[in-house]
C-alpha positions as CSV (number, residue, x, y, z in Angstrom):
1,X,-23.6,-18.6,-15.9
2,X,-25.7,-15.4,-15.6
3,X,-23.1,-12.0,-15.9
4,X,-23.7,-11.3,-12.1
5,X,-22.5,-14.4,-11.1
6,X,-19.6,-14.3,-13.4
7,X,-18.5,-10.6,-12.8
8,X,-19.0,-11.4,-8.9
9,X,-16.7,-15.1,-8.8
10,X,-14.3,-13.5,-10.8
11,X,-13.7,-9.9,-8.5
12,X,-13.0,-12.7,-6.1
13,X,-10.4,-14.0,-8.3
14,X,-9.3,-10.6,-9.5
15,X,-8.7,-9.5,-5.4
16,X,-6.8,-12.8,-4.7
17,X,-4.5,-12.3,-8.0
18,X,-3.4,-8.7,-7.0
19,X,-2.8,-9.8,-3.6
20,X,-0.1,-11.6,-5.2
21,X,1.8,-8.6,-6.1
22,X,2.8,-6.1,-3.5
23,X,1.8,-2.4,-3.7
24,X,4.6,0.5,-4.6
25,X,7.5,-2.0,-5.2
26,X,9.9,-3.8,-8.0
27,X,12.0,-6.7,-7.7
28,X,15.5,-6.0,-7.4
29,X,18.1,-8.6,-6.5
30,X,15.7,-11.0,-5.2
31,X,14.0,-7.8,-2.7
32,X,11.2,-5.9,-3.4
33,X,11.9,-2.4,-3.0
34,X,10.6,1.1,-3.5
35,X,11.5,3.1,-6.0
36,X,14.7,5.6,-4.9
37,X,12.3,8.9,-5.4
38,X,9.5,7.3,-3.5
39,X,7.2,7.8,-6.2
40,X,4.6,5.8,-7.8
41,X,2.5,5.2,-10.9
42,X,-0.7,4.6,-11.0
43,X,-1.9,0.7,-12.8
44,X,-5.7,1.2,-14.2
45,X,-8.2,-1.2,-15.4
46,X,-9.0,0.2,-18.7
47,X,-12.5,-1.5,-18.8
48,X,-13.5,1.1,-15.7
49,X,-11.1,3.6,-14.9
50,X,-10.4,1.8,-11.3
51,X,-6.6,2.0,-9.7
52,X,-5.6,-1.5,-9.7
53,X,-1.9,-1.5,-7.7
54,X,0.3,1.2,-7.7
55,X,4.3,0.5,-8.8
56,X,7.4,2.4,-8.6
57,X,8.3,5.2,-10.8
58,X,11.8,3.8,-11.0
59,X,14.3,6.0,-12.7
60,X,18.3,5.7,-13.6
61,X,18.9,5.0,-10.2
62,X,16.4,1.5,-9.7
63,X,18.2,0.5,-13.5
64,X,21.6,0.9,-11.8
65,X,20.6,-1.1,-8.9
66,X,19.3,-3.8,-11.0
67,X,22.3,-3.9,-13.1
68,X,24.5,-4.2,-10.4
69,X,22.4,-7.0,-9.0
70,X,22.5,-8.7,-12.4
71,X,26.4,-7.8,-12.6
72,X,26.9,-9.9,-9.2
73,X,24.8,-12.5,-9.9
74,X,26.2,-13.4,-13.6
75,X,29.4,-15.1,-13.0
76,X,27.5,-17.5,-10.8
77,X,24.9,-18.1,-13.3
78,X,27.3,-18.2,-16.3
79,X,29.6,-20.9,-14.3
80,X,26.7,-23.0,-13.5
81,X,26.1,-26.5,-14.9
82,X,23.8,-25.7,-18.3
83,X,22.2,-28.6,-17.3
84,X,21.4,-27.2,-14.2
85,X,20.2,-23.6,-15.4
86,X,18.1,-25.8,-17.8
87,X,16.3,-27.6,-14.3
88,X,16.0,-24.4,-13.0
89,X,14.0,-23.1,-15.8
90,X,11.7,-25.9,-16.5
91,X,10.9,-25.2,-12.7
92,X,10.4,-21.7,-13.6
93,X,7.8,-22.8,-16.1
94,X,6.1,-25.4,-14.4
95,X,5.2,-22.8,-11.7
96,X,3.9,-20.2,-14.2
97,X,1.7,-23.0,-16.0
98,X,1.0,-24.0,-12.3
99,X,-0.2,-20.1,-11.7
100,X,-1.2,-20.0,-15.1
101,X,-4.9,-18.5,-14.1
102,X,-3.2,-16.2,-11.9
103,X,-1.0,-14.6,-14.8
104,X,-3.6,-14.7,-17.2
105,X,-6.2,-12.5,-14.5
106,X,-3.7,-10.0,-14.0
107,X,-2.9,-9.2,-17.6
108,X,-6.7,-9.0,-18.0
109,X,-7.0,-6.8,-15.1
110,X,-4.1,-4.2,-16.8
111,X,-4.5,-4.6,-20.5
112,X,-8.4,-5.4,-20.6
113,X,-8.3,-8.3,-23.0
114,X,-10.9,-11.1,-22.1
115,X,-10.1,-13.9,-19.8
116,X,-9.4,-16.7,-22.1
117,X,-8.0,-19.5,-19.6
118,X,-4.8,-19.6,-18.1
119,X,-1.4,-18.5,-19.3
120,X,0.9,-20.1,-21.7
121,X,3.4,-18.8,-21.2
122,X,4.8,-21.7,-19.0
123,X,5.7,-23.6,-22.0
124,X,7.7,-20.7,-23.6
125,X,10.3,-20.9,-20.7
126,X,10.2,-24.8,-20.7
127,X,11.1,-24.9,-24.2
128,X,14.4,-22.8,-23.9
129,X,15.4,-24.7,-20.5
130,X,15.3,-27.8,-23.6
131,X,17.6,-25.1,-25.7
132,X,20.5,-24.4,-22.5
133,X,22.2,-27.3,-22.7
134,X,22.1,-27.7,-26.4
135,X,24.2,-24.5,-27.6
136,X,27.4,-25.7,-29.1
137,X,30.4,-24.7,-31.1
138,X,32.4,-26.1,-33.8
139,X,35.3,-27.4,-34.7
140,X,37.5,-25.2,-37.6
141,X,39.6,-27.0,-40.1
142,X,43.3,-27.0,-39.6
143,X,46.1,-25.8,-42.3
144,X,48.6,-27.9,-39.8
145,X,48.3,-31.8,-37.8
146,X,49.8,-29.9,-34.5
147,X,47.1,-26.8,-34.6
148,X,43.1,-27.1,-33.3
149,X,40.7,-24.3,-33.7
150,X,37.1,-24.3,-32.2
151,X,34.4,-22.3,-31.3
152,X,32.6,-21.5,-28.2
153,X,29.7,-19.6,-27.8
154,X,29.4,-17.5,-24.8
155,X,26.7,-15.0,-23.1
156,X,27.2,-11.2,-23.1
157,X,26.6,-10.7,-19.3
158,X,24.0,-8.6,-18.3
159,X,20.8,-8.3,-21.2
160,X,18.8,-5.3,-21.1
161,X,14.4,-6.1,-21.8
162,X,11.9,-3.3,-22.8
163,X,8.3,-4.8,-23.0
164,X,5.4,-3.4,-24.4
165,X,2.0,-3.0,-23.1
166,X,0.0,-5.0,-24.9
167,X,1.4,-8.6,-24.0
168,X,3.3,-8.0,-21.3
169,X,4.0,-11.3,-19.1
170,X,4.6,-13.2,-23.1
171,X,7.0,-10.8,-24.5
172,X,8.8,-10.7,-20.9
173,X,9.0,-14.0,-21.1
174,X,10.2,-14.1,-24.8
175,X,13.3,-12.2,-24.1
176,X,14.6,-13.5,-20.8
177,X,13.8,-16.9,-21.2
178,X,16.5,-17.7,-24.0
179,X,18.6,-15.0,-22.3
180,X,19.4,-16.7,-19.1
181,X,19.3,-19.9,-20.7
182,X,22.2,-18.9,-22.6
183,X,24.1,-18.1,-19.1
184,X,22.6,-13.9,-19.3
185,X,21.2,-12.5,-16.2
186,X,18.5,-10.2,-17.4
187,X,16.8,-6.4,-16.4
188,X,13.3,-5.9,-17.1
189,X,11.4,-2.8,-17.7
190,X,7.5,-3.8,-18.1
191,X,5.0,-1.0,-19.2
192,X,3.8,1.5,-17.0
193,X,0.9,0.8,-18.1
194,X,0.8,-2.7,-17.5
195,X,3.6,-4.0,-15.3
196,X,1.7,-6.3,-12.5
197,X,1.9,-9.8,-14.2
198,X,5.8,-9.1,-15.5
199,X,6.3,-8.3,-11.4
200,X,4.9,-11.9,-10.7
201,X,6.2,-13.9,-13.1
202,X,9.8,-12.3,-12.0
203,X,8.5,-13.5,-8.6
204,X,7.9,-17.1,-10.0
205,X,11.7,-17.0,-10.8
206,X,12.9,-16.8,-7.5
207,X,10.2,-19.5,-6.0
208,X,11.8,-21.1,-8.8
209,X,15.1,-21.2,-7.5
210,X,16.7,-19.3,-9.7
211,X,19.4,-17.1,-8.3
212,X,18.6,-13.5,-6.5
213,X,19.7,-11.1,-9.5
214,X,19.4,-13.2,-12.5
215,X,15.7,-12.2,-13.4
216,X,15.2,-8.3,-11.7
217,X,12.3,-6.1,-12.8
218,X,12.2,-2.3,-12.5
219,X,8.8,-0.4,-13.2
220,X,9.2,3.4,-14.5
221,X,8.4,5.4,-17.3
222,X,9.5,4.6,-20.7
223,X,11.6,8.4,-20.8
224,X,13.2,7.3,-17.6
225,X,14.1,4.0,-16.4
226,X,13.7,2.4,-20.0
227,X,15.7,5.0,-21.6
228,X,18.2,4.6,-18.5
229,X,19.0,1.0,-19.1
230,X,20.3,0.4,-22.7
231,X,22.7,3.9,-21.8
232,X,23.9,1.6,-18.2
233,X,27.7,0.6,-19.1
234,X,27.3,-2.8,-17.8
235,X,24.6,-3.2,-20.2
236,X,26.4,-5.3,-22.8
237,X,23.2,-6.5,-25.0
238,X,19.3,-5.1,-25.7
239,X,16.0,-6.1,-26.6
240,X,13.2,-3.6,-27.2
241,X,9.5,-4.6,-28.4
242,X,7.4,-1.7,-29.4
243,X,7.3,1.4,-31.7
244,X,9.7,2.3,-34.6
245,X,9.2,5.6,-33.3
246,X,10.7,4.6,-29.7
247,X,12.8,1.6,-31.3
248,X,15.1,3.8,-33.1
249,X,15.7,6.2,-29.5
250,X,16.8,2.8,-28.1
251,X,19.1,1.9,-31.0
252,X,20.8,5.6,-31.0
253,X,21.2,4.5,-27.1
254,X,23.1,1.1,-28.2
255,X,25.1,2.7,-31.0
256,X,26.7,4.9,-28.5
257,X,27.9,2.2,-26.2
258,X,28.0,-0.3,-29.5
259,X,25.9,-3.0,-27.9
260,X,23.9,-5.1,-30.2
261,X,20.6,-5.2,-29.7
262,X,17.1,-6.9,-30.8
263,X,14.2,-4.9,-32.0
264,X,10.5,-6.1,-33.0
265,X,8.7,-3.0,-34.0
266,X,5.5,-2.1,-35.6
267,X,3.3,-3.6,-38.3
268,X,0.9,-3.5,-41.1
269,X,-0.2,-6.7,-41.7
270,X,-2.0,-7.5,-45.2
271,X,-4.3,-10.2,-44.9
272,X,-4.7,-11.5,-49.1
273,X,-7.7,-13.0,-50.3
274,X,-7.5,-14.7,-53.7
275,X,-10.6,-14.9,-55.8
276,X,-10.6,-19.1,-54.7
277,X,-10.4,-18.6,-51.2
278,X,-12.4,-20.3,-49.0
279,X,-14.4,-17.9,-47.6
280,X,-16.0,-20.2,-44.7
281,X,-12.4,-20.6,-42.8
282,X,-11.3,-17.0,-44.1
283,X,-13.5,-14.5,-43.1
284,X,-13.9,-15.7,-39.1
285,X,-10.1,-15.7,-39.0
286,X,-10.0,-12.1,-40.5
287,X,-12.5,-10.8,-38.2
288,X,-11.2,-12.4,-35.2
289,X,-7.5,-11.2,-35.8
290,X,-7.9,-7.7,-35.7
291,X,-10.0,-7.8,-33.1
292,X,-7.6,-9.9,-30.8
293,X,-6.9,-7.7,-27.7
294,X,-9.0,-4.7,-29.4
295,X,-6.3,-4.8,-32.4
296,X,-3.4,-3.7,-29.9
297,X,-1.5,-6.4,-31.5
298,X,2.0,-5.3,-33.4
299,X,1.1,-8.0,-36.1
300,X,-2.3,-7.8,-36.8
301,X,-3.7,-8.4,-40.3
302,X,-5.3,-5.0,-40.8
303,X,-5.2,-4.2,-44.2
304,X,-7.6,-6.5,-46.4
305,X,-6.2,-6.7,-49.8
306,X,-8.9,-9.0,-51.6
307,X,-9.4,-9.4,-55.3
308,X,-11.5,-7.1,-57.4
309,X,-14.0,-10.0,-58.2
310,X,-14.3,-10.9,-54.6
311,X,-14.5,-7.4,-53.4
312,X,-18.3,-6.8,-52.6
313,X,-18.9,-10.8,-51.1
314,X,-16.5,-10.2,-48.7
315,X,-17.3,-7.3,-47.6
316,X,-20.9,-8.0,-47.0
317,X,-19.3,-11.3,-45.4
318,X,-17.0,-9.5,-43.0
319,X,-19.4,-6.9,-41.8
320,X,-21.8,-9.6,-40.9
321,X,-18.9,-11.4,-38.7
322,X,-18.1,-8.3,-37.3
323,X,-22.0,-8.2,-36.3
324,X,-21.4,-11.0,-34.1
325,X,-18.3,-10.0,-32.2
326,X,-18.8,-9.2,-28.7
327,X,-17.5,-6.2,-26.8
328,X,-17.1,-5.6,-23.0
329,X,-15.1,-5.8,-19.8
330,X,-12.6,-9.2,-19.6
331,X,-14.8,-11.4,-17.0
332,X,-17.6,-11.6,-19.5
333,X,-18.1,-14.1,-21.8
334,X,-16.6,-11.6,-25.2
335,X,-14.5,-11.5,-28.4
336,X,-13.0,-8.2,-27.5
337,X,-12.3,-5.6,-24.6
338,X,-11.0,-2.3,-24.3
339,X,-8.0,-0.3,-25.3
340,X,-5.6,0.1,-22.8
341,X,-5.7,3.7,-22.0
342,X,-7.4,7.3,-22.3
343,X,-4.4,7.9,-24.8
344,X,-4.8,4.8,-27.0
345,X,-8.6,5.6,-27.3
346,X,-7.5,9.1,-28.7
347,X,-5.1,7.8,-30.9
348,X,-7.8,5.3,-32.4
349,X,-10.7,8.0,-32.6
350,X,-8.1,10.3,-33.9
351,X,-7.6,7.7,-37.0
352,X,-10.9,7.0,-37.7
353,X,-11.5,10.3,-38.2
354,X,-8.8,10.8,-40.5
355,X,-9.6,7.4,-42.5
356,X,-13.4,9.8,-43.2
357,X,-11.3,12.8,-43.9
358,X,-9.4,10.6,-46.9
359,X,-12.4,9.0,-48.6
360,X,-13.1,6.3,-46.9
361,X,-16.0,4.4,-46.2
362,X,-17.1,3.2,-42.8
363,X,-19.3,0.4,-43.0
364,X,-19.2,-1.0,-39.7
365,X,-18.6,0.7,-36.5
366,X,-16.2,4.2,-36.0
367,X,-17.2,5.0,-32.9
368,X,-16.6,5.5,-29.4
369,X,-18.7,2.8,-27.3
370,X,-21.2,4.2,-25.0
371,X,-24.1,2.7,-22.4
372,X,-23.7,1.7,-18.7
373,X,-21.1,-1.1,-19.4
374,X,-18.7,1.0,-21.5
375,X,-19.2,4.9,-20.3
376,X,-15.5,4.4,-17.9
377,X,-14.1,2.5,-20.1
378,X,-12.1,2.6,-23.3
379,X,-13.8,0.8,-25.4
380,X,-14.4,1.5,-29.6
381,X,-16.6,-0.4,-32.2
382,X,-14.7,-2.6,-34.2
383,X,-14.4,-0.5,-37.8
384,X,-14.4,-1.4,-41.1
385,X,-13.6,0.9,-43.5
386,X,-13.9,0.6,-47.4
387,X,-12.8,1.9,-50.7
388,X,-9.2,2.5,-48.9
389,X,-6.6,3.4,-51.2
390,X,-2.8,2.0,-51.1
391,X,-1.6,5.7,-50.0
392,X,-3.9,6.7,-47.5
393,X,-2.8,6.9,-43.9
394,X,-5.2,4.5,-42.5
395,X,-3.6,2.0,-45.1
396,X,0.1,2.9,-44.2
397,X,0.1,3.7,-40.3
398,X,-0.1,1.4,-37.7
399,X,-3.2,2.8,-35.6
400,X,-3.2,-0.4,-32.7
401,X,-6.7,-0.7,-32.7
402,X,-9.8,-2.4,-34.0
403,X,-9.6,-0.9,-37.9
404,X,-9.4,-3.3,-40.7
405,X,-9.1,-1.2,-44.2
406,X,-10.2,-3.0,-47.3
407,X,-7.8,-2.2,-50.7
408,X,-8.9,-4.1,-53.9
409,X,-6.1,-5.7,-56.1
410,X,-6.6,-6.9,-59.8
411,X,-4.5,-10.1,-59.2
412,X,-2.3,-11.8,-57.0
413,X,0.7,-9.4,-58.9
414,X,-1.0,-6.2,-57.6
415,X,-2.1,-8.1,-54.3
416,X,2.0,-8.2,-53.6
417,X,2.4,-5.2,-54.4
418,X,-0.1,-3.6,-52.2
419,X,1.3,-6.3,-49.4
420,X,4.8,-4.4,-49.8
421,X,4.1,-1.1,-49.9
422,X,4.4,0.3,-46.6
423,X,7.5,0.5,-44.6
424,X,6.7,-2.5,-42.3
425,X,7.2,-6.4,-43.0
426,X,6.0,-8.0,-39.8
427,X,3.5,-10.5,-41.0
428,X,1.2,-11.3,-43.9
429,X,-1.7,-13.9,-44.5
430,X,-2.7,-15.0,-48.2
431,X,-5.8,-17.2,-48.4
432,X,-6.2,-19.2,-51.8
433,X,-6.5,-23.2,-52.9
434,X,-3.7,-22.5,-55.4
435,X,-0.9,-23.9,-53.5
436,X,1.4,-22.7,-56.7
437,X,0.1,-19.1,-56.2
438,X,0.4,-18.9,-52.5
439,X,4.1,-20.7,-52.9
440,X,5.1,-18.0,-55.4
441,X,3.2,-15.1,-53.2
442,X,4.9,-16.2,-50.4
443,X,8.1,-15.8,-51.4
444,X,7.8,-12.2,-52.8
445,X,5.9,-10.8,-49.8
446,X,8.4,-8.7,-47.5
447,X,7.3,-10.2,-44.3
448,X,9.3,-11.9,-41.5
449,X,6.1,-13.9,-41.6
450,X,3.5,-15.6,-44.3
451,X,0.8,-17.8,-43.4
452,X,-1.1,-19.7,-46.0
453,X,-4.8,-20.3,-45.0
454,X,-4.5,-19.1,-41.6
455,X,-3.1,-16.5,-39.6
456,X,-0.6,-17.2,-37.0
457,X,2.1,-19.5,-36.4
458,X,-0.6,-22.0,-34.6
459,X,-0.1,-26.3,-34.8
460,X,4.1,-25.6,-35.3
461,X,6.4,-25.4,-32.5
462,X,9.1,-23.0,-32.5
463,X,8.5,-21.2,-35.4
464,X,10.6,-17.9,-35.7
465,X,9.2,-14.7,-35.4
466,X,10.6,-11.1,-36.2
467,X,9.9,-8.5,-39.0
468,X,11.9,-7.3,-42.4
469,X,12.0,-3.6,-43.0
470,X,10.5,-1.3,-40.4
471,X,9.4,-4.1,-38.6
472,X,12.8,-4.4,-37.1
473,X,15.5,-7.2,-36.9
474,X,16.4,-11.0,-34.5
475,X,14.3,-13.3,-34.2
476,X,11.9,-14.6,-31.3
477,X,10.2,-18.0,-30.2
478,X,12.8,-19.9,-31.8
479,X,16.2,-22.3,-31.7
480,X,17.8,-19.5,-33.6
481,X,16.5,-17.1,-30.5
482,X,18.9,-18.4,-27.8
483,X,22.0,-18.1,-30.1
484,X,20.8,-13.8,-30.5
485,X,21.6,-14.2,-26.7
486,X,25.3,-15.5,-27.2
487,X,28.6,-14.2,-28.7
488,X,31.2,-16.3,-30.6
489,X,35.0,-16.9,-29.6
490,X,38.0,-18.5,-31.6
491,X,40.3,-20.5,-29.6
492,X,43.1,-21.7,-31.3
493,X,45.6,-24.7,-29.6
494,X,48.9,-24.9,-30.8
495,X,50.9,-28.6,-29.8
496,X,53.6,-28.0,-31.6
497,X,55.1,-25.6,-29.4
């Protein structure tokens, strides 16, 4: 399909997906309503600059009016059937697999990643629903025949969610659907930045059938309305995706009310190529996972730690791959769009100039983008920088964007050493046919993550995900999610009288 006919049946799609999300409003208690200041942020499509929707600037007052709406709605929702919350959210998930393409559009249209089919994240929700009816306590040994203790596992009330920009609608989904499975009703902040697909997926809740105040979502600015909610005193548990920098504000926030709280932060993903790798399967999955949503991806492999006697092969390797990756705006036929913002472009610039300033060589890219398709956008060459050294900033730093540094390593011993030596522990890749050295590799690398001969959790189902270190702490995706989303009770029966 020639790029005129594409760009032109996909504005048509792009108009009838925003239609689906009301201008200047969140969803609060079932209603969509203005914010209480009756101001607004502007949503932008980072590929051109153009105003997509505008959404409240919600401060502490929209949080407090979510939270109450949550606080009303949760005995209902606790009290209900498991069985019956667990119908409810399959139905929730059908309808976002159903409006899949719709979902998908709109994070496109906010974030600027390319259009790569329909949502998934349908099947997220439909595997908790499997999880609501499921959680279960024990039964505790007894010192005495006329004395029975068990267990019962119970929700905290009303969860608190910060998502990131970067993947909104999946992340949203990633907190509040284990947390109302568990019983929770649940407040959203999405990003400012890129809030329009979290608005209709909370949407999808209600056509759902799920309750009015279970699933609310209040837009705002980080400093405001998410720095309002974990400090709300009905607030009785938090989950925060994003910075350390930001993470540890919201953890001050949740030590002063003592409210637990789940935190996936930033990483620094090393990517470790033995000296027996197979280069063929390798190098395309390097390439193509730091350059997955422009590298705004909290656990991308960016730092290539490779053996010093495959150093130079895969370099020339990977620079050729990154040859072949193409750039542009989502509705084309490309391997990578823009940044998400005017900020994140500085940021990234800002780094590759100070990956030059430490010795490093650029061999592909470090650029701003320029010509007719990219002049309003944000978009920046894919980089590859060489000769990086363990200490430099560009090898410590998490810079969310298209850079992939290249450190050499003598062995597998120094390979794990360079693989630990940041503050993060998010995720880590090691590519070798030694199954005895990736076994033992694996289990010294400080990750939350390894994958061995790939990068990502793909072909397993429900594998956990969360970092070690810096990275932060809980676990998403996972059986072991829902029971984050759940506090434990002793209740001890005496029939002896």
């Amino acid at each position: 399909m020639a790029i005129g006919t594409a760009r032109g049946t996909h504005e048509a799609k792009a108009r009838g997906a925003l239609a689906l999300v009301p201008d200047g409003v969140h969803l609060i208690g079932g209603d969509w309503s203005a914010a209480a200041s009756g101001e607004t942020i502007e949503v932008v499509d980072p590929a051109s600059g153009d105003v997509l929707r505008r959404v409240p600037r919600g401060g502490a007052d929209d949080v407090a009016a979510a939270v109450s709406a949550a606080a009303a709605a949760f005995p209902r929702w606790r009290d209900m059937s498991p069985t019956a919350r667990a119908e409810l959210i399959h139905r929730w998930g059908d309808l976002c697999i159903q409006h899949g393409e719709e979902i998908a559009i709109l994070e496109c249209l906010e974030v600027g990643k390319p259009f790569r089919g329909p949502s998934t994240i349908g099947e997220r929700a439909i595997y908790f629903a499997g999880l609501a009816d499921k959680v279960t306590g024990d039964t505790l040994p007894s010192a005495r025949p006329d004395v029975l203790g068990i267990t019962l596992r119970e929700p905290y009330g009303v969860c608190g969610s910060i998502v990131p920009w970067n993947f909104p609608p999946s992340l949203m989904m990633g907190d509040v659907a284990p947390a109302i499975s568990a019983g929770n009703t649940i407040v959203v902040k999405p990003p400012e930045d890129a809030p329009l697909a979290c608005l209709y997926v909370g949407k999808l809740a209600l056509d759902a059938g799920i309750p009015p105040g279970v699933v609310n979502v209040v837009t705002g600015i980080g400093g405001e309305a998410g720095a309002a909610l974990p400090l709300h005193p009905l607030v009785r548990h938090m989950s925060f995706t994003g910075s350390p920098e930001t993470g540890s504000k919201v953890m001050a926030a949740c030590a002063q009310r003592l409210i637990p709280l789940h935190l996936e932060l930033g990483g620094k993903s090393p990517q470790i190529v033995l000296r027996d790798a197979d280069l063929s399967a390798a190098v395309p999955s390097i390439v193509r996972n730091f350059t997955n949503n422009a590298g705004q991806v909290c656990v991308a492999g960016t730092r290539l730690v490779v053996e010093d006697a495959l150093h130079d092969e895969i370099v020339d390797k990977v620079a050729a791959e990154m040859a072949k990756v193409r750039v542009g705006p989502w509705y084309e036929d490309v391997d990578m769009g823009p940044l998400i913002s005017a900020k994140q472009e500085r940021r990234v610039l800002g780094y590759l100039g100070i990956g030059r300033e430490e010795g490093a060589e650029v061999i592909v890219g470090g650029k701003k983008m320029s010509g007719d398709k990219f002049d309003r956008g944000f978009f920046v060459e894919p980089t590859l920088f060489d000769g990086v050294m363990p200490h430099m900033r560009v090898a410590q730093e998490e810079i969310f964007g298209p850079v992939l540094s290249v450190l050499s390593a003598q062995d597998v011993d120094e390979a794990v050493e360079i693989a630990n030596g940041t503050r993060y522990g998010l995720g880590a890749s090691i590519w070798t046919r030694d199954i005895k050295k990736a076994i033992q590799a694996a289990k010294r690398i400080e990750s939350g993550q390894v994958y061995i001969n790939q990068y990502g959790s793909a072909g397993v189902i429900g594998a956990p995900f969360g970092g070690y270190k810096n990275s932060g702490f809980g676990r998403t995706g996972s059986a072991e999610t829902i029971l984050e989303y759940t506090q434990l009770k002793a209740v001890v029966f005496n029939a002896g009288g």
